[in-house]
Backbone as JSON, one array per atom type, in Angstrom:
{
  "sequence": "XXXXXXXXXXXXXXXXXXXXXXXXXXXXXXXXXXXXXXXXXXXXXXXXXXXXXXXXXXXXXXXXXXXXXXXXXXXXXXXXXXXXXXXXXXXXXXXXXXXXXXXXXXXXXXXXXXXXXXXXXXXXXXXXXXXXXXXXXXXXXXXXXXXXXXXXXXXXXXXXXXXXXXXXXXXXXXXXXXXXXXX",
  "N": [[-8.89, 9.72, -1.7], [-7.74, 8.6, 1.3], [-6.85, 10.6, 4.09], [-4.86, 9.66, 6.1], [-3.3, 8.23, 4.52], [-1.61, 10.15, 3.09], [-0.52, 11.89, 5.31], [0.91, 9.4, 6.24], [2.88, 9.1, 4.07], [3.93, 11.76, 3.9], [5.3, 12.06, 6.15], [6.96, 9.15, 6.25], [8.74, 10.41, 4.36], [9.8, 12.53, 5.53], [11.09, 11.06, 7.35], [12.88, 9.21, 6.08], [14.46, 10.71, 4.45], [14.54, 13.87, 4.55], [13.17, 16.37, 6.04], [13.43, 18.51, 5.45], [13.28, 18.13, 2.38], [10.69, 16.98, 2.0], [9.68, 19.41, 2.87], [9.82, 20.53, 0.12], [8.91, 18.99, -1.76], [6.31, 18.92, -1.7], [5.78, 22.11, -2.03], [6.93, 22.02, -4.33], [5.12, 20.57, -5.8], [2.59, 21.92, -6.53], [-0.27, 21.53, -4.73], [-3.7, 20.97, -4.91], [-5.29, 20.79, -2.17], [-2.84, 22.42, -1.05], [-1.23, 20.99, 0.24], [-1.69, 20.39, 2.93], [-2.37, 18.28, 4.98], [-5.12, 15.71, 6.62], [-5.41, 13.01, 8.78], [-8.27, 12.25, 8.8], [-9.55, 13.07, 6.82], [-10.22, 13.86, 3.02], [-8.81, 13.33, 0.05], [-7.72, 14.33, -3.31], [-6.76, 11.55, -5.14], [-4.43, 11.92, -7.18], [-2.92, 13.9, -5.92], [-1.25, 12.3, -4.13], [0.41, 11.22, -6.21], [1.89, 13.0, -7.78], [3.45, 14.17, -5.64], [4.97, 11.91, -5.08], [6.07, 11.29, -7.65], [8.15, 14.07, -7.89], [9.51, 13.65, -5.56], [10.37, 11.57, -6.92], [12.09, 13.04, -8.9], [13.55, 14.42, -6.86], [15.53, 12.44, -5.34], [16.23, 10.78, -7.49], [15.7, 8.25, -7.11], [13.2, 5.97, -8.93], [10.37, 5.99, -10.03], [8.13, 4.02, -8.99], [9.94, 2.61, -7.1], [10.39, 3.98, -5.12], [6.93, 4.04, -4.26], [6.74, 1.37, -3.79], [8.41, 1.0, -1.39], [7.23, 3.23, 0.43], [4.44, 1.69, 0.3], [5.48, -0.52, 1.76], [6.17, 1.0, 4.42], [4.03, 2.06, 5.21], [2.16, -0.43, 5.78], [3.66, -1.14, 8.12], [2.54, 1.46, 9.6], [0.43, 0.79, 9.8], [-0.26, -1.09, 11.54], [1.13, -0.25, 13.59], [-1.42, 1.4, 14.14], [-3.72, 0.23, 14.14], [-3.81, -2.32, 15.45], [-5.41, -4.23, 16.15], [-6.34, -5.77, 13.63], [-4.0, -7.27, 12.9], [-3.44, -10.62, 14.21], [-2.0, -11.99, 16.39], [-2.24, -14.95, 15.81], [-2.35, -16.01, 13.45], [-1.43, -16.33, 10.19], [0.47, -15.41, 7.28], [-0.61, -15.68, 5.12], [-3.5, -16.18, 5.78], [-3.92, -13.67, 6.95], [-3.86, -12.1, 4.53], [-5.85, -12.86, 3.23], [-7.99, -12.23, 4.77], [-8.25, -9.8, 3.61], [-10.2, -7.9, 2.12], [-13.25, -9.56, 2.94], [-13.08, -8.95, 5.54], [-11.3, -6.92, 6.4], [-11.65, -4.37, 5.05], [-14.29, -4.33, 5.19], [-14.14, -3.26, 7.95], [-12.69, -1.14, 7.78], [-14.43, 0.77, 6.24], [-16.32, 0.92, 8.03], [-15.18, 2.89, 10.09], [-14.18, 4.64, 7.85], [-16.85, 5.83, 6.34], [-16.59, 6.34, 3.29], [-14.8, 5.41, 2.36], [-12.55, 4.79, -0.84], [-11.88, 1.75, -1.79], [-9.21, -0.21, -2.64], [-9.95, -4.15, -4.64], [-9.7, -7.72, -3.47], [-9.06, -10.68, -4.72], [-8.76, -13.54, -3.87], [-6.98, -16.97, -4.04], [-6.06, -20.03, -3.58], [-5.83, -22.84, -4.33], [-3.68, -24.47, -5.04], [-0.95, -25.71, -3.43], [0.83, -24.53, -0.96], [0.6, -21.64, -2.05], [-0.93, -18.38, -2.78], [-2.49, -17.01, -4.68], [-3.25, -13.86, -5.7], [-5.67, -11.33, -6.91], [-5.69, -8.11, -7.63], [-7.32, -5.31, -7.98], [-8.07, -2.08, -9.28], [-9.26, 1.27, -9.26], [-7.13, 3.25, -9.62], [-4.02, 3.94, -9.95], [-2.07, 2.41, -8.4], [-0.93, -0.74, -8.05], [1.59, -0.86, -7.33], [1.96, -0.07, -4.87], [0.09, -1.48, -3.8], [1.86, -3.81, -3.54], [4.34, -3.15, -2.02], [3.0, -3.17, 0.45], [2.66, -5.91, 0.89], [4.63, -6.82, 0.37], [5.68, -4.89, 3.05], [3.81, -6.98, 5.0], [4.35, -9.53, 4.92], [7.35, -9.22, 5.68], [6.55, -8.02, 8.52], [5.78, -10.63, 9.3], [7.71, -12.13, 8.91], [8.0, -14.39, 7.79], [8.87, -16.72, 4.52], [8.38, -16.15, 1.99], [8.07, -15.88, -1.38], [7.18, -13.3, -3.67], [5.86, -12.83, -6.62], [4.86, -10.73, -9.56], [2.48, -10.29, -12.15], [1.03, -8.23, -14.12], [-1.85, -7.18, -15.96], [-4.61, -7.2, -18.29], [-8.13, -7.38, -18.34], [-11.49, -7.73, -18.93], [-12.18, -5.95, -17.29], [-11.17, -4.26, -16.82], [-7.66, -2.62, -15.89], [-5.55, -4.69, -14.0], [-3.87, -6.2, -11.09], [-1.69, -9.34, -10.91], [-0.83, -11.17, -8.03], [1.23, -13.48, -6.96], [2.33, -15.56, -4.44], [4.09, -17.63, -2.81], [5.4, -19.83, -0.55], [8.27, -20.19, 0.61], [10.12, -23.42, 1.6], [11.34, -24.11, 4.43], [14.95, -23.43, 5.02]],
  "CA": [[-7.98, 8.89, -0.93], [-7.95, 8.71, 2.65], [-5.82, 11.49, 4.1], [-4.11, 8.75, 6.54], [-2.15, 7.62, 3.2], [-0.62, 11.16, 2.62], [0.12, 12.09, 6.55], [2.28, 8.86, 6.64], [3.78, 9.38, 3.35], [4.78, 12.8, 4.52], [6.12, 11.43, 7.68], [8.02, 8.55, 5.55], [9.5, 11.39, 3.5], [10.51, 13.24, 6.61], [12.08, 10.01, 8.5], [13.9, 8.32, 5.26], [14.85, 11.63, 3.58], [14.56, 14.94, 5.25], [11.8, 17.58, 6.68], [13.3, 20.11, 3.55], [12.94, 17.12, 1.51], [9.43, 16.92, 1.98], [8.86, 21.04, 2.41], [10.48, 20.85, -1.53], [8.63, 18.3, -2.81], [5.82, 19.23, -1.02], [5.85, 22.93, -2.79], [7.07, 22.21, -6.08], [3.57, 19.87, -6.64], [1.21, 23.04, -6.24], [-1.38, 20.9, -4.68], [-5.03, 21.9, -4.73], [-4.69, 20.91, -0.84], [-1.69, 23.0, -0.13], [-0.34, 19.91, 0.86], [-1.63, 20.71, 4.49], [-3.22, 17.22, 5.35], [-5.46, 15.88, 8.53], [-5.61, 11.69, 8.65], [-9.77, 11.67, 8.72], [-10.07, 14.3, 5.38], [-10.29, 12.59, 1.48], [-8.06, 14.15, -0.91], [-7.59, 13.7, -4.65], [-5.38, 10.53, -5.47], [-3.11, 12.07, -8.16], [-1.94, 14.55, -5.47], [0.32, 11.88, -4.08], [1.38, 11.25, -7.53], [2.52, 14.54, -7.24], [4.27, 13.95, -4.36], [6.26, 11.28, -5.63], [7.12, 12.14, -9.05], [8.67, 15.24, -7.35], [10.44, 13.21, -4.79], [11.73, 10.76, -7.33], [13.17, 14.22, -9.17], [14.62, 15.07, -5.84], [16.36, 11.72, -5.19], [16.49, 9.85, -8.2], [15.15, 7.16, -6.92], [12.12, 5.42, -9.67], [8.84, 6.2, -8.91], [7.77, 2.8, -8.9], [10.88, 1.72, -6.14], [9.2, 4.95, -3.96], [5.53, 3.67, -3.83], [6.79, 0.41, -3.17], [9.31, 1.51, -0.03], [5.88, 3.53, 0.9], [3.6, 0.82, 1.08], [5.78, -1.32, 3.63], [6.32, 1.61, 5.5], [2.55, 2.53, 5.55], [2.04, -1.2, 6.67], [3.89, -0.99, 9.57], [2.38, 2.2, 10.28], [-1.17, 0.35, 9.72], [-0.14, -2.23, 12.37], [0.73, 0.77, 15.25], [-2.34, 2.3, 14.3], [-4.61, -0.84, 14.1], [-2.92, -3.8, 15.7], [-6.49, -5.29, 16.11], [-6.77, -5.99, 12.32], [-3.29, -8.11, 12.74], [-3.38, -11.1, 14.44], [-0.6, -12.79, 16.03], [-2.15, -16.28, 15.27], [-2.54, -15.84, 11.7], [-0.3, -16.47, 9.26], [0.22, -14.38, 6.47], [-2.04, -15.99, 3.69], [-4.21, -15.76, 6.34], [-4.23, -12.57, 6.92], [-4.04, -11.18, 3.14], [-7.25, -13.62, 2.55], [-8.73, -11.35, 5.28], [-8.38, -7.97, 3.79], [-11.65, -7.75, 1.79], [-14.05, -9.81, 4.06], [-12.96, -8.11, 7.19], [-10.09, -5.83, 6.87], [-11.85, -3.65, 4.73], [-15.51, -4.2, 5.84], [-13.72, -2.2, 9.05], [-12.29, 0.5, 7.53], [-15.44, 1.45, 5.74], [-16.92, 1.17, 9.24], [-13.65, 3.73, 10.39], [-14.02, 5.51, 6.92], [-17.61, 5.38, 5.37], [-16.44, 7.04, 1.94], [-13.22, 5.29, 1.31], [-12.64, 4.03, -1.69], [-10.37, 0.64, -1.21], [-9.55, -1.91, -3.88], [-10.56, -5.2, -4.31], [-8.5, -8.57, -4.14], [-9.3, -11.96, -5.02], [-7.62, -14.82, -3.52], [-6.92, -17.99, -4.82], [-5.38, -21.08, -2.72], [-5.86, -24.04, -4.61], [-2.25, -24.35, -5.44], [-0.33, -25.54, -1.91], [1.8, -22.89, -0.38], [0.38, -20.55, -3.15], [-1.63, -17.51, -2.37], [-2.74, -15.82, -5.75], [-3.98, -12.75, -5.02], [-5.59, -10.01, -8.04], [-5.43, -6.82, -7.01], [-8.18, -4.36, -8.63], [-8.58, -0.8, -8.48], [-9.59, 2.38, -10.29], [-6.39, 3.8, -8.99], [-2.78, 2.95, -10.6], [-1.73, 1.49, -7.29], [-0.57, -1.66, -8.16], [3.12, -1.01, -6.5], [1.48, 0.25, -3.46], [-0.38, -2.97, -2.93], [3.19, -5.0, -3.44], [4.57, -2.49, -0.85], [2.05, -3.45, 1.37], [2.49, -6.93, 0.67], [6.32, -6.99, 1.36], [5.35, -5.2, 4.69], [3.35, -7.53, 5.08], [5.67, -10.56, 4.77], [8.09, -8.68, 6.97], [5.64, -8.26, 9.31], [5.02, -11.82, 9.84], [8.64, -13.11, 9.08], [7.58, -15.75, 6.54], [9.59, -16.92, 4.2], [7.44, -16.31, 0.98], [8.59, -15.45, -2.46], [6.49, -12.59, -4.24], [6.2, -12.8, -8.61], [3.32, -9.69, -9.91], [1.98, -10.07, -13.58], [-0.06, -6.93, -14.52], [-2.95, -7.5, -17.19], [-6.24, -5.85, -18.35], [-9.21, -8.45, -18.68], [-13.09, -7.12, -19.25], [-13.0, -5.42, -15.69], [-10.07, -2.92, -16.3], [-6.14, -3.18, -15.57], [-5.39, -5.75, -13.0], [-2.2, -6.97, -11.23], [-2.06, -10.67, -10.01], [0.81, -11.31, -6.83], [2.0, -14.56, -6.7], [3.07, -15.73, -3.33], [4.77, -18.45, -2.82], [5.87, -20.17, 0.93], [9.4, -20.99, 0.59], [10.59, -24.17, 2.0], [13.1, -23.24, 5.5], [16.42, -24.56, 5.07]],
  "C": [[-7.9, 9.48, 0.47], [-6.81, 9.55, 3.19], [-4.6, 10.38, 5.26], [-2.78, 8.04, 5.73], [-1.37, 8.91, 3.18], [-0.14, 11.6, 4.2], [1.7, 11.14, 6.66], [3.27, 8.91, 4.8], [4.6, 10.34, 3.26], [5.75, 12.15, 5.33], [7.29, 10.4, 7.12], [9.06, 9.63, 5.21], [10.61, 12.12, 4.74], [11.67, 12.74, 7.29], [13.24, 9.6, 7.68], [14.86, 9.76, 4.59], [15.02, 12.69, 4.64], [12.86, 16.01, 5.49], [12.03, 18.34, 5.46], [13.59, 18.77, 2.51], [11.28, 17.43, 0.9], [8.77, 18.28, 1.93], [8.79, 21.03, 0.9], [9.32, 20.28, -1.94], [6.83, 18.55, -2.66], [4.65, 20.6, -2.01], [6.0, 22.66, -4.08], [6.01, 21.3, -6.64], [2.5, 20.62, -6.8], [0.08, 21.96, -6.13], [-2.04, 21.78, -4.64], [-5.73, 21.98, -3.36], [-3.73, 21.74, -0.33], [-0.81, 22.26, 0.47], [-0.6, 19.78, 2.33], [-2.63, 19.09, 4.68], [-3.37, 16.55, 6.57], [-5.11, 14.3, 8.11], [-6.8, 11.15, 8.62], [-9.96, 12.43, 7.34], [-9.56, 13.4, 3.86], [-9.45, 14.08, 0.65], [-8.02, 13.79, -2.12], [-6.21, 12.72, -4.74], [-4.1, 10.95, -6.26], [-2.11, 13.36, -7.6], [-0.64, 13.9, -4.57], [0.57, 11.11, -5.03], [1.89, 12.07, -7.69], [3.8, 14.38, -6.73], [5.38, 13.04, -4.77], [7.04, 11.22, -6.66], [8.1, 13.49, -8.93], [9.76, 14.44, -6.34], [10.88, 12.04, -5.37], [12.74, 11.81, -8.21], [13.99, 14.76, -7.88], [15.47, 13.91, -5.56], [16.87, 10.57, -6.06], [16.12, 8.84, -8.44], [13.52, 6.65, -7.92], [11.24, 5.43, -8.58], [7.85, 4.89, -8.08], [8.16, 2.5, -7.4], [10.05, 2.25, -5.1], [8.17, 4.69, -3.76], [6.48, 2.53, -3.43], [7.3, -0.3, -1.77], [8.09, 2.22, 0.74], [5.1, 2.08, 1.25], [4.24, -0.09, 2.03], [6.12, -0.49, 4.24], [4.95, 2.18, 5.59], [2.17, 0.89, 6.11], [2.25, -1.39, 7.58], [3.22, 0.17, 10.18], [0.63, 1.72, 10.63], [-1.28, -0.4, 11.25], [0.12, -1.27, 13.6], [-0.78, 1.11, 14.97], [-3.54, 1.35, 14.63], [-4.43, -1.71, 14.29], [-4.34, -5.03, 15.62], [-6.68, -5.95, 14.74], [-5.22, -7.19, 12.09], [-2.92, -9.26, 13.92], [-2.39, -12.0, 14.91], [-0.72, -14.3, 15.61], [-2.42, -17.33, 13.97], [-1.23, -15.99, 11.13], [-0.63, -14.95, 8.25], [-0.57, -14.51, 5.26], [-3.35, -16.3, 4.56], [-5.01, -14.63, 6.38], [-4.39, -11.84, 5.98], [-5.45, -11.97, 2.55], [-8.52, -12.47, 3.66], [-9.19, -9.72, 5.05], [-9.95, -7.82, 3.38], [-12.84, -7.9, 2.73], [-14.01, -9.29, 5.03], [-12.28, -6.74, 7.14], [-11.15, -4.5, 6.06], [-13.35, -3.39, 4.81], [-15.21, -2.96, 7.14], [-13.38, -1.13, 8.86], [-13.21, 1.11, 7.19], [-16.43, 1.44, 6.86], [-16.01, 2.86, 9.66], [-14.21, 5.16, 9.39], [-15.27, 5.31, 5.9], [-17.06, 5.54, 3.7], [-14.91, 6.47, 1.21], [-13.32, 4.84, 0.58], [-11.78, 2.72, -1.87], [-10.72, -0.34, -2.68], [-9.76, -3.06, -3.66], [-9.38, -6.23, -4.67], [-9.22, -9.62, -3.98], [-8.35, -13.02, -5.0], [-8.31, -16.39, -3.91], [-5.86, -19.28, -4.26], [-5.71, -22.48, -2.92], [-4.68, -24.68, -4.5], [-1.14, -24.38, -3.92], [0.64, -24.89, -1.93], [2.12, -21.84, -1.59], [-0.94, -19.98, -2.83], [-1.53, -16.72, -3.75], [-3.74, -14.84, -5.51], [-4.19, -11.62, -6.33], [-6.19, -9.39, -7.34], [-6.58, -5.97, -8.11], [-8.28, -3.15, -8.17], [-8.27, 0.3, -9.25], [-8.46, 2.95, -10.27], [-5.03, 2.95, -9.48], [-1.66, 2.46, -9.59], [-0.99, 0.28, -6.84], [1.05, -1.92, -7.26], [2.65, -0.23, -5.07], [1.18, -1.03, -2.94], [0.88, -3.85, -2.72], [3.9, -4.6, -2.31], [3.9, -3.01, 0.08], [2.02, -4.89, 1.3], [3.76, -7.28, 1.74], [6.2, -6.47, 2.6], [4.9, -6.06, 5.44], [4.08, -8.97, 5.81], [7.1, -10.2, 5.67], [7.7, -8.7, 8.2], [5.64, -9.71, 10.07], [6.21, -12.67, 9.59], [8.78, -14.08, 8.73], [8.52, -15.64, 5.58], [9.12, -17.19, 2.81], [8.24, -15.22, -0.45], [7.36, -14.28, -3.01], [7.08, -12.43, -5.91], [4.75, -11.74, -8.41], [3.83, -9.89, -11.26], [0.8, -9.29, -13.74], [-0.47, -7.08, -15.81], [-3.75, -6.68, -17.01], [-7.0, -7.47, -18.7], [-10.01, -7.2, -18.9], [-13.22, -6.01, -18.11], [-11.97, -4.4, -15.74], [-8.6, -4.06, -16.22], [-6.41, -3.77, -14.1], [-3.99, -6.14, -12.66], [-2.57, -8.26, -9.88], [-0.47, -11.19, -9.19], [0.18, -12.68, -6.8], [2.61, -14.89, -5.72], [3.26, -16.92, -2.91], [5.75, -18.91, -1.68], [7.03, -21.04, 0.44], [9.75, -22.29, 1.48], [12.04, -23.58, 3.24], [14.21, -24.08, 4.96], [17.09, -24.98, 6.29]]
}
């Protein structure tokens, strides 16, 4: 995993919580990193599992809620870091139909070696964006994180439902998005 994911999850930790938040939780995961991380360097994925199973013992907070407060605050940090990849004349089932084809064609330009999951969109269904989510990686509340940034992001007015399955290809989780009607 791309060390860019654990820099701003530090940095989250630091901003929402505290600096000896993050020294603690930090330490008490004995990474095989040291926890010292650059934003171009690949690290093992289950060291921020680590990280957060430790910082939901420090605040209580479900590990689940914590990835999912992570990924919209790693979206916004995607959007300083890469504004080119968000469009202001896109919508947002726009733009989540773009991650694969483009968004992530670029990063593996950026990042030959990353490993990124795969999503499959589905827009038969008017103002419905089904989107399955794939990936070796138990992630699934990261990507919803990143969804709801997402949807923040862009100020839409879209409902999110996730049903997590296994088919032939592995575990899978399929987001449901759904363009509310304004009032």
């Amino acid at each position: 995993m791309k060390g860019i994911v654990f820099t701003a999850f530090i940095e989250m930790v630091e901003s929402k919580f505290s600096l000896q938040i993050a020294d603690q939780i930090i330490e008490a995961s004995n990474l095989p990193s040291g926890g010292s991380y650059t934003a171009v360097g690949t690290y093992d994925h289950n060291e921020i599992i680590r990280l957060v199973v430790q910082l939901s013992g420090q605040t209580g907070i479900p590990v689940a809620d914590l990835v999912r407060a992570f990924g919209e605050y790693l979206f916004g940090q995607l959007v300083e870091l890469y504004p080119q990849f968000v469009d202001s004349e896109l919508t947002i089932f726009e733009f989540l139909q773009k991650i694969d084809g483009y968004i992530h064609v670029e990063v593996r330009k950026l990042y030959p070696d990353a490993e990124l999951p795969g999503f499959e969109c589905d827009t038969s269904i008017p103002r419905t964006l089904k989107m399955i989510y794939r990936s070796s990686r138990p992630f699934a509340d990261l990507a919803e994180g990143l969804i709801l940034g997402c949807i923040s992001h862009y100020g839409e007015n879209v409902d999110v439902k996730r049903e997590d399955f296994t088919d032939s290809t592995g575990a899978a989780t399929l987001f449901i998005l759904t363009h509310q009607e304004s009032i």
